[in-house]
C-alpha positions in Angstrom: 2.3 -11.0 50.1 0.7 -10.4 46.5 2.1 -7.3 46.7 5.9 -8.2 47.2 5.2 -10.8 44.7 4.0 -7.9 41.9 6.8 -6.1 42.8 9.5 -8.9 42.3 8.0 -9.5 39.1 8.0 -5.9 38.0 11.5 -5.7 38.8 12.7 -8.6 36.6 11.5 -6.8 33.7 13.0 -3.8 33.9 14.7 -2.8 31.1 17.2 0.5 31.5 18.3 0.3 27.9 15.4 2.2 27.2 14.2 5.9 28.6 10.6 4.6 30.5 13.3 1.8 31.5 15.2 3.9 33.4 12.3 6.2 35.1 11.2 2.9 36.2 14.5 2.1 37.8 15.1 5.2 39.6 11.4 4.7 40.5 12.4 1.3 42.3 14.9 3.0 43.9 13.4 6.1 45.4 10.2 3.3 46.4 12.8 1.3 48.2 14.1 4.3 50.2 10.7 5.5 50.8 9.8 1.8 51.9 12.7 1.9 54.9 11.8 5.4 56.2 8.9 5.2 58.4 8.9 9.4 58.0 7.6 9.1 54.5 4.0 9.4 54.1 1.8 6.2 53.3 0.0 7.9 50.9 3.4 9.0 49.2 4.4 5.1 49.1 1.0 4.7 47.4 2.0 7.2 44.9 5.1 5.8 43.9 4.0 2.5 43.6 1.7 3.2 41.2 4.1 5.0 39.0 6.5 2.7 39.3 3.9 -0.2 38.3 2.7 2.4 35.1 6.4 2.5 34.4 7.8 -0.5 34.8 5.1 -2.0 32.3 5.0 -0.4 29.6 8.0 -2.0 27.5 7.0 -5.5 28.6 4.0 -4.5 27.2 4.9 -3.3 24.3 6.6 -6.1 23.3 3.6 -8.5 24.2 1.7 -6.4 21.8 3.7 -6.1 19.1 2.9 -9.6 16.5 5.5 -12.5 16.9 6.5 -13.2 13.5 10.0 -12.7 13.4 12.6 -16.0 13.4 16.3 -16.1 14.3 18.5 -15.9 11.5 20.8 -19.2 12.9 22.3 -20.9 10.2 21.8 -18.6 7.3 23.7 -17.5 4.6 24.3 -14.4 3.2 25.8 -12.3 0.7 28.5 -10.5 1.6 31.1 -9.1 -0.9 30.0 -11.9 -3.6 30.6 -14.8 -1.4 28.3 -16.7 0.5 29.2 -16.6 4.0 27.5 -18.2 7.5 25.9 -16.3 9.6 27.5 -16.1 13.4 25.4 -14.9 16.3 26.4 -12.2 18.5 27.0 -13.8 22.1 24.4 -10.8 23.4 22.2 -12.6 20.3 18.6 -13.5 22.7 18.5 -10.1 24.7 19.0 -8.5 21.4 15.9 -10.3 19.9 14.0 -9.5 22.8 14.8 -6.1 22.7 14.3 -5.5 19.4 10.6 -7.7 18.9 8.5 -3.9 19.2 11.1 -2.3 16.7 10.8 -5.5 14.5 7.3 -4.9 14.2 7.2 -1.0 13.4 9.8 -1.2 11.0 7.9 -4.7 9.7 4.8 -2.0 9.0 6.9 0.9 7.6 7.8 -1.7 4.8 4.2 -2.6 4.0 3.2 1.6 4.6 5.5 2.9 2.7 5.3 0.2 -0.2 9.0 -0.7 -0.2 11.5 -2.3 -2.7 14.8 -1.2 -1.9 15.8 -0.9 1.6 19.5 0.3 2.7 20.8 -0.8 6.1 23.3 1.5 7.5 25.9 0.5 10.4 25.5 -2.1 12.8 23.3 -5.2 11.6 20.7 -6.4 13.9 19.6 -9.7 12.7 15.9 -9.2 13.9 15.7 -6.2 11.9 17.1 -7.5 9.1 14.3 -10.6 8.8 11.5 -8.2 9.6 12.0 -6.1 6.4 12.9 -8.8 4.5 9.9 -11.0 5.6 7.9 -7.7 4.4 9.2 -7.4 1.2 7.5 -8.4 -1.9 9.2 -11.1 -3.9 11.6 -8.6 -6.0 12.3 -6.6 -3.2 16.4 -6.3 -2.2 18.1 -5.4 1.0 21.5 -3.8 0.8 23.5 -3.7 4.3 26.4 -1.8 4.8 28.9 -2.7 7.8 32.0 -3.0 9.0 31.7 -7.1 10.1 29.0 -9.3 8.6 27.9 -10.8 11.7 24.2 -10.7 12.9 22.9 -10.6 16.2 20.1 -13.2 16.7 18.2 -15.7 18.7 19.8 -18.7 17.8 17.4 -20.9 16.3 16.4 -23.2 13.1 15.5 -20.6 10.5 15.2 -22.9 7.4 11.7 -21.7 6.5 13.2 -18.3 5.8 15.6 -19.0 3.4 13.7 -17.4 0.7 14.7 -14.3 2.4 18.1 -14.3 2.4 18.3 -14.0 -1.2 17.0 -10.7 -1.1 19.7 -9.5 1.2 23.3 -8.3 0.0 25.3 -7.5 2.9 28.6 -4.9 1.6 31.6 -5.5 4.2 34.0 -2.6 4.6 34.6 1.1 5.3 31.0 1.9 4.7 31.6 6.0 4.2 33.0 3.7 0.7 30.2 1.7 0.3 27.8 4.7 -0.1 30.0 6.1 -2.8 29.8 3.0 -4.4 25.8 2.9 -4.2 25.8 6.8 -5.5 28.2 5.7 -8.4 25.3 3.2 -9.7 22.7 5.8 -9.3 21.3 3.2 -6.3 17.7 4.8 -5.1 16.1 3.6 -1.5 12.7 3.7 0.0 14.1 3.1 3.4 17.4 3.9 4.8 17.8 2.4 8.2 20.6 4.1 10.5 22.1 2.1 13.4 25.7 3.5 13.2 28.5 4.5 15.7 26.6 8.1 17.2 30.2 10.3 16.0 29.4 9.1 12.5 25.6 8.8 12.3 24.9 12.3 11.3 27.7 12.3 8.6 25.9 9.3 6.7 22.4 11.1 7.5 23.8 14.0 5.3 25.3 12.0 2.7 21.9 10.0 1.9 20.2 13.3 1.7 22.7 15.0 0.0 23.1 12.4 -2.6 19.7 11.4 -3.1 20.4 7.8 -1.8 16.7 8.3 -0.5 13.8 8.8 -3.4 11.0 11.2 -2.8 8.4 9.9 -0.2 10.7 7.9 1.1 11.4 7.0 4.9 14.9 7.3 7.1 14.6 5.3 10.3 17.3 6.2 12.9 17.7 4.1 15.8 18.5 5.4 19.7 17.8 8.5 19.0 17.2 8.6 23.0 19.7 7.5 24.1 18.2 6.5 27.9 16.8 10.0 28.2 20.0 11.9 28.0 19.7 13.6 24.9 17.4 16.1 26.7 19.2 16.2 29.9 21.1 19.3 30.8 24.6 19.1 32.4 25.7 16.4 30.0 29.1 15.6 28.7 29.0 12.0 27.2 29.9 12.6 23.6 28.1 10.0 22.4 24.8 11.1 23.7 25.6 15.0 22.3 26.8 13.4 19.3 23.1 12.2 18.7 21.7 15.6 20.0 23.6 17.1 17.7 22.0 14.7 14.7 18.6 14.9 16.3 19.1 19.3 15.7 20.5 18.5 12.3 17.5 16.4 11.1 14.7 18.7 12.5 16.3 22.1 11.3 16.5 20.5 8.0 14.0 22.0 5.7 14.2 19.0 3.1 12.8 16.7 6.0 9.9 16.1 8.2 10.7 14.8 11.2 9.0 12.1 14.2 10.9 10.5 17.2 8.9 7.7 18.5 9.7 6.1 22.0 10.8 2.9 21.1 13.1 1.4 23.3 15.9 3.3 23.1 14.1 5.6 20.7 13.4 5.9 17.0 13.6 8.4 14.4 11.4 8.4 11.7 12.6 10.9 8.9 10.3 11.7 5.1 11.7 13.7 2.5 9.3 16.8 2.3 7.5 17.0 -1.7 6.9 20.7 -0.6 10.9 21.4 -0.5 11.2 19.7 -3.6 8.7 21.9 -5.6 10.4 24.3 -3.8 13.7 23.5 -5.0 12.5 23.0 -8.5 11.3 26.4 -8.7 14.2 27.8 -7.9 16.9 25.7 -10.3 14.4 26.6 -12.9 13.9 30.1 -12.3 17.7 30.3 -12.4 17.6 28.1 -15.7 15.2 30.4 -16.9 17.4 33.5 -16.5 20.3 32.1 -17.9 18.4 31.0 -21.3 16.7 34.6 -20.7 12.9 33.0 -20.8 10.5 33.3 -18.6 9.5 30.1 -16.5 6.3 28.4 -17.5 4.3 28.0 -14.6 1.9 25.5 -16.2 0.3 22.6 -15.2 2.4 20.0 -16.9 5.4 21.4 -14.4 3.5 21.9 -11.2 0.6 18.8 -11.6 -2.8 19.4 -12.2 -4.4 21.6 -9.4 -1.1 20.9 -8.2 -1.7 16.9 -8.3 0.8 14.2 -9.0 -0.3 12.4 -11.8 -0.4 9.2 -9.4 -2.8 11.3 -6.9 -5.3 12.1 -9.8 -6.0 8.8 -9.9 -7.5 8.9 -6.6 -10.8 7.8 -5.8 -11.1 9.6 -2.3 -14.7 10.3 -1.4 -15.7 9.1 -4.6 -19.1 6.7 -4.5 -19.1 4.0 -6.6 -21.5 1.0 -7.7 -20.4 -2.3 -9.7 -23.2 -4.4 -11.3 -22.3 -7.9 -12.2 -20.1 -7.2 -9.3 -20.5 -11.0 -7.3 -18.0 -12.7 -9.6 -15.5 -12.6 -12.3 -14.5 -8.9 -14.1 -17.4 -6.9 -11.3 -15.6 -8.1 -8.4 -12.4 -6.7 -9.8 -13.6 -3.8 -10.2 -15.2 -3.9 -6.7 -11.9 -4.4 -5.8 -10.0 -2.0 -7.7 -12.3 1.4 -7.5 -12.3 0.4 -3.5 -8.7 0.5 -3.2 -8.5 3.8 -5.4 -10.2 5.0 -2.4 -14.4 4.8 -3.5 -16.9 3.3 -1.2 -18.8 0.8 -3.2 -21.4 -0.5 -3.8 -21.8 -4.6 -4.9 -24.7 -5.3 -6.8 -25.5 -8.8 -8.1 -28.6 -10.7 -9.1 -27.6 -13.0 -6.2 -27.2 -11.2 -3.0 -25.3 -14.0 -1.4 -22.8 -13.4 -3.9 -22.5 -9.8 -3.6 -22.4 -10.1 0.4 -19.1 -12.6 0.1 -17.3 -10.3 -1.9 -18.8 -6.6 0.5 -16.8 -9.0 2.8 -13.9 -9.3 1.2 -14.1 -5.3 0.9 -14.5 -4.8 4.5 -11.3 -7.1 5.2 -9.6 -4.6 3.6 -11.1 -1.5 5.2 -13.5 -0.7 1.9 -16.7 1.0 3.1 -19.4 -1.0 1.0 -22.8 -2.6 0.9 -24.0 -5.7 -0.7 -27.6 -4.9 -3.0 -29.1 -8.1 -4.7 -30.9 -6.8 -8.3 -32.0 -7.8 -11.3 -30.7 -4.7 -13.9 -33.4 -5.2 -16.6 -36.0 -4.4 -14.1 -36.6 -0.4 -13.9 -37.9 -1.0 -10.5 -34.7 -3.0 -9.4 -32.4 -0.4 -10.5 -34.6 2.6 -9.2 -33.8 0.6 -6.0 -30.1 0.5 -6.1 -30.0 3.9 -6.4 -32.1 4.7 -3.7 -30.5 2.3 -1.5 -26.9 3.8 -2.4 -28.3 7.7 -2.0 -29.4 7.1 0.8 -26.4 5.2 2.6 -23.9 7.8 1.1 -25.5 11.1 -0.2 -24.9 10.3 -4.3 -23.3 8.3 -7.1 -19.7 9.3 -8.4 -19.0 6.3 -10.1 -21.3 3.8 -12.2 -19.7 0.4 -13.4 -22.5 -0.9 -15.4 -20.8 -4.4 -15.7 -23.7 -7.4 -15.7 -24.3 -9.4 -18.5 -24.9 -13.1 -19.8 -23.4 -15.0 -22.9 -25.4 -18.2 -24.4 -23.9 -19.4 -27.4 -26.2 -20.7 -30.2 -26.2 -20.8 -34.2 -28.1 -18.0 -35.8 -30.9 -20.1 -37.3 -30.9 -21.6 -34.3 -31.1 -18.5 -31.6 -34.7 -18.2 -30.4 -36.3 -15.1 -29.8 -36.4 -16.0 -25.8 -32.5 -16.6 -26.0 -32.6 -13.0 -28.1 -34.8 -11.1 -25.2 -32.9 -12.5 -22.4 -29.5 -11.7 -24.1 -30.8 -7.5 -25.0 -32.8 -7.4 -21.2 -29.4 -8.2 -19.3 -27.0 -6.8 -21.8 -28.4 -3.9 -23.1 -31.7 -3.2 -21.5 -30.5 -3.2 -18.4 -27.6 -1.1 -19.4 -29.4 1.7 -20.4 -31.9 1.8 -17.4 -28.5 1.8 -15.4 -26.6 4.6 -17.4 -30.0 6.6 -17.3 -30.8 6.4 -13.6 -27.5 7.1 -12.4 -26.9 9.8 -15.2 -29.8 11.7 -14.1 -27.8 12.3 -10.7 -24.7 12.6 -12.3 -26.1 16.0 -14.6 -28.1 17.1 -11.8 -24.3 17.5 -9.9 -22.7 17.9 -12.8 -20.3 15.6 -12.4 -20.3 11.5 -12.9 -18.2 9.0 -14.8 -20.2 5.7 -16.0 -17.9 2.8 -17.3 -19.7 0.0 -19.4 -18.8 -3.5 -20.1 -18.8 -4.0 -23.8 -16.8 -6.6 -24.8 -13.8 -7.5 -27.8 -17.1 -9.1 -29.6 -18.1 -5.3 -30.5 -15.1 -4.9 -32.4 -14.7 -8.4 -34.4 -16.8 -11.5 -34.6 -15.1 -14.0 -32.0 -14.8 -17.2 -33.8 -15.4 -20.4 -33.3 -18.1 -20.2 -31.0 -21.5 -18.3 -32.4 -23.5 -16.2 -30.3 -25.3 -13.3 -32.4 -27.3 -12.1 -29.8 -24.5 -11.8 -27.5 -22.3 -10.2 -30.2 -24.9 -7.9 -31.1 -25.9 -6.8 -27.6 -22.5 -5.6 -26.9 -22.3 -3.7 -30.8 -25.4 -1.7 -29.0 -23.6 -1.5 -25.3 -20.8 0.2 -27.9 -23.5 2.9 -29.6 -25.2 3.7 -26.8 -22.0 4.8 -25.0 -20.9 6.9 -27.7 -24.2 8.4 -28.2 -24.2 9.1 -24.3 -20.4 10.4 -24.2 -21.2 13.2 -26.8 -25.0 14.3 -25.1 -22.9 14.6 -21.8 -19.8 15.8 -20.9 -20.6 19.3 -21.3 -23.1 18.5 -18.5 -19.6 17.0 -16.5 -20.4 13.3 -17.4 -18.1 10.9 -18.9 -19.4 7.8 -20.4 -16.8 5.2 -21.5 -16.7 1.8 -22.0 -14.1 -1.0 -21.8 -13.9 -4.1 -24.5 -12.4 -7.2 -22.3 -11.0 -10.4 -24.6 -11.4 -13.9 -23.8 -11.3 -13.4 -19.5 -9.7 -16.5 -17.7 -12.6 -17.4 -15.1 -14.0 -20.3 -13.8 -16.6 -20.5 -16.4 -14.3 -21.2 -19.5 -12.7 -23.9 -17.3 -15.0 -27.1 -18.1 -13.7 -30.0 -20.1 -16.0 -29.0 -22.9 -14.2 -25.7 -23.5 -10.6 -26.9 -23.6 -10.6 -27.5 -27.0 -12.4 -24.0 -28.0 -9.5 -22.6 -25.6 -6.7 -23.4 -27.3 -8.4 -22.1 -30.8 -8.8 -19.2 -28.5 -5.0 -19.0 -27.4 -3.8 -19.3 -31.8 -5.8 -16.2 -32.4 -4.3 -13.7 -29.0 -1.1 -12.1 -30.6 -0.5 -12.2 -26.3 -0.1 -16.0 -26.5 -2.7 -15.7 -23.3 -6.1 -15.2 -22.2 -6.6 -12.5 -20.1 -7.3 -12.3 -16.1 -9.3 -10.1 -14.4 -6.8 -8.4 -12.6 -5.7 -7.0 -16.4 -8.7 -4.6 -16.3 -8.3 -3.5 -12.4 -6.3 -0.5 -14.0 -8.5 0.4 -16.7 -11.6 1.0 -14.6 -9.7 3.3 -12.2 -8.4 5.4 -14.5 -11.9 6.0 -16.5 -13.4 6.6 -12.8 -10.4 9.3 -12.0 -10.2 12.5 -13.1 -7.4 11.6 -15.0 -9.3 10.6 -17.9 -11.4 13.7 -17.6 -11.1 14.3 -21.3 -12.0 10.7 -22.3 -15.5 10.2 -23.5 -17.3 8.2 -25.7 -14.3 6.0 -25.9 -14.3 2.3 -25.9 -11.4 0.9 -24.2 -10.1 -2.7 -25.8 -7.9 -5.1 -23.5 -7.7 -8.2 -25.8 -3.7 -9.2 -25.9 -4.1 -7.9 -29.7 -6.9 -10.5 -30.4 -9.0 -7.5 -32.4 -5.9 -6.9 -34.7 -6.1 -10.5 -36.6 
């Protein structure tokens, strides 16, 4: 009995849209034939069963697995030829939603993987498709559709909360072989193009992308039913639909300007990327031929191909790199936590409270950041040896030191006391130096390194109204001793730099005792703002990369033009 009732339930879910769909159903069948002739082995029944189970499965499995996020699009309004129109539901609108839930979802993370602003939608317009990208695209993001009708085939159900989407959709109604002339005519660049045209045509609009350069380099073509049930790889078939796609299928992997993927997605999905190595390719040629024309011989140099062949984005890499942030439990050191992690560096969060440096290892390992959390105090040479111990011996070495801690206490001159004074240089200075020489001591013995101080826009003017001479002063020396550091090293391969922050917006300026001293603040920043963290994120990767190789010795102001009054 609990067999029969599996078996009923398997069946309802078969789904011979798609190619396992289908192997399941002939499964069924040749079960049930197997079932009513008692000549057939048991052991043959046995067999089938299972395959059939394995087969019949997987798609409702797949769809179970793949994240529900995606709404109907009931009752929206889109774009479409500069006039708002109504969206109106295909009849076949629920089976289409539940068909499309797993594709949804992988075109939902080719958005986020591929880091996509402009996506082109090609043919017929699948409503669930349409909300996944647009629910994955950042706030200036745009989806252009091309079709022949406007309609959209959904769920139908209240989709209010979306709204905010549809703004970022313009659907283009007409011939579409039109509308891509149009796009080409405005110079129109895509990340994605998304193909779910007629099969006769599909390969025609797959050319004229390409051919056009509707589709920028890196980026992604995703055709849809590229399957076709299984037939595209059948012998002995005549539909000209399914050799139609065959025939596009051939097209797309013979071309050498593509790289090519199909992935079994319901009815199949192919996942096309423009290849960077025909590009350099074509480049050399057109220039080669350039070259002979003007009669001069081509300049194979590094501004043409990239740095040991490197795109300049890719030199700012941090891949493999090791990296340690003091300072780095709050404020401007978990930035750059942040920042060097996503460039790729494991890193290391040291703080003088290892709570605080162990809430933001967390927030590291959310995002798939190898780090460890090391509570230290920096003026003590026994403290640092530690940290660099602790981080040799977790990763091999040190790539990477962000020398970033530091305290402010504001006093008058006549007033600072000499225990206001030593606490200021320990912290500021002192336990910069012991930083810069324990880590450069690895650094020259591998000959390579790159240490990034915190100075501050105080090294450069005198920050008025507030007075804080020691403070000031500490960072004048955080200033000279980079400098003096940059020019003993980097003919050993270590880079010292430094980086001058103005007036940072964190918690700590926020009190009701500061707002005054803020707005004086805000009448002296040509910028008209104070700056936030996220400001220096940049900075700090680029004096960790080897991009900024030649860069030593330099310090680095970020100040909204507060230094230049």
């Amino acid at each position: 009995m609990q067999r029969n009732h599996l078996s009923f339930a398997l069946v309802v879910y078969v789904n011979t849209e798609t190619p396992i769909g289908l192997i399941a159903e002939n499964l069924r069948k040749a079960r049930e034939i197997a079932h009513s002739d008692s000549r057939v082995p048991e052991q043959l029944k046995h067999y089938l069963q299972k395959a059939l189970e394995v087969a019949i499965g997987l798609d409702p499995y797949l769809d179970a697995m793949a994240t529900a996020k995606t709404a109907s699009l009931e009752g929206w309004k889109l774009n479409v030829a500069g006039v708002e129109t109504k969206v109106k539901p295909h009849k076949e609108c629920a089976s289409g939603y539940l068909k499309g839930k797993s594709i949804s979802q992988v075109l939902r993370m080719f958005v986020h993987m591929v880091g996509a602003k402009r996506i082109l939608l090609i043919g017929r317009l699948k409503g669930y498709s349409i909300l996944a990208m647009a629910e994955a695209l950042p706030d200036d993001g745009k989806i252009t559709a091309c079709a022949v009708e406007p309609y959209l085939g959904v769920k139908s159900q209240e989709a209010s909360d979306y709204s905010s989407h549809v703004k970022q959709i313009s659907v283009k109604v007409g011939p579409i072989a039109d509308t891509l002339e149009e796009l080409v005519a405005v110079g129109e660049h895509f990340d994605i193009v998304f193909i779910d045209a007629d099969q006769i045509n599909a390969v025609n609009y797959y050319n004229f992308v390409m051919d056009n350069y509707l589709l920028r380099m890196d980026g992604v073509i995703c055709v849809e039913n590229t399957l076709m049930k299984g037939q595209v790889y059948l012998e002995n078939i005549s539909d000209e639909n399914v050799l139609a796609v065959r025939n596009l299928n051939n097209v797309i992997n013979s071309d050498p300007r593509v790289d090519q993927v199909i992935l079994p997605v319901q009815g199949g999905m192919s996942v096309i990327r423009r290849s960077r190595a025909h590009a350099d390719r074509v480049i050399e040629s057109k220039v080669l031929h350039c070259a002979v024309l003007l009669q001069k011989e081509l300049v194979k140099d590094d501004v043409f191909w990239g740095y040991n062949r490197c795109h300049i984005l890719d030199r700012l890499r941090l891949d493999g790199k090791v990296a340690y942030v003091t300072g780095g439990g709050q404020g401007i050191g978990r930035a750059f936590a942040h920042a060097l992690g996503e460039a790729g560096a494991k890193v290391a969060i040291v703080d003088l409270v290892l709570a605080k440096a162990e809430v933001v290892a967390e927030e590291l390992s959310l995002k798939g950041i190898k780090n460890m959390a090391i509570g230290a105090d920096v003026s003590k040479p026994e403290d640092v040896q530690r940290i660099l111990d602790a981080i040799v011996a977790r990763w091999g070495t040190v790539h990477i030191a962000c020398n970033n801690a530091g305290i402010n206490m504001n006093s008058a001159s006549e007033d600072t006391s000499l225990e206001e004074w030593d606490k200021t240089f320990n912290v500021n200075l002192r336990g910069l130096f012991l930083c810069c020489q324990a880590a450069g001591r690895i650094m020259l013995k591998q000959g390579y390194g790159k240490i990034i101080n915190t100075a501050s826009m105080a090294s450069l003017i005198v920050p008025h109204p507030q007075k804080q001479l020691a403070y000031n002063a500490s960072k004048a020396g955080v200033v000279k001793l980079t400098q003096t550091l940059g020019t003993e090293w980097i003919d050993r391969g270590v880079r010292v730099n430094c980086i001058s922050p103005g007036i940072v917006d964190t918690p700590l300026i926020h009190s009701e005792d500061l707002k005054p001293l803020v707005q004086r603040w805000l009448t002296n920043i040509p910028a008209g703002k104070l700056a936030q963290v996220t400001d220096l994120q940049a900075a700090v990767v680029y004096l960790a990369s080897e991009a900024s190789d030649y860069m030593t010795g330099h310090n680095l102001a970020i100040e909204g033009g507060q230094s230049l009054w």
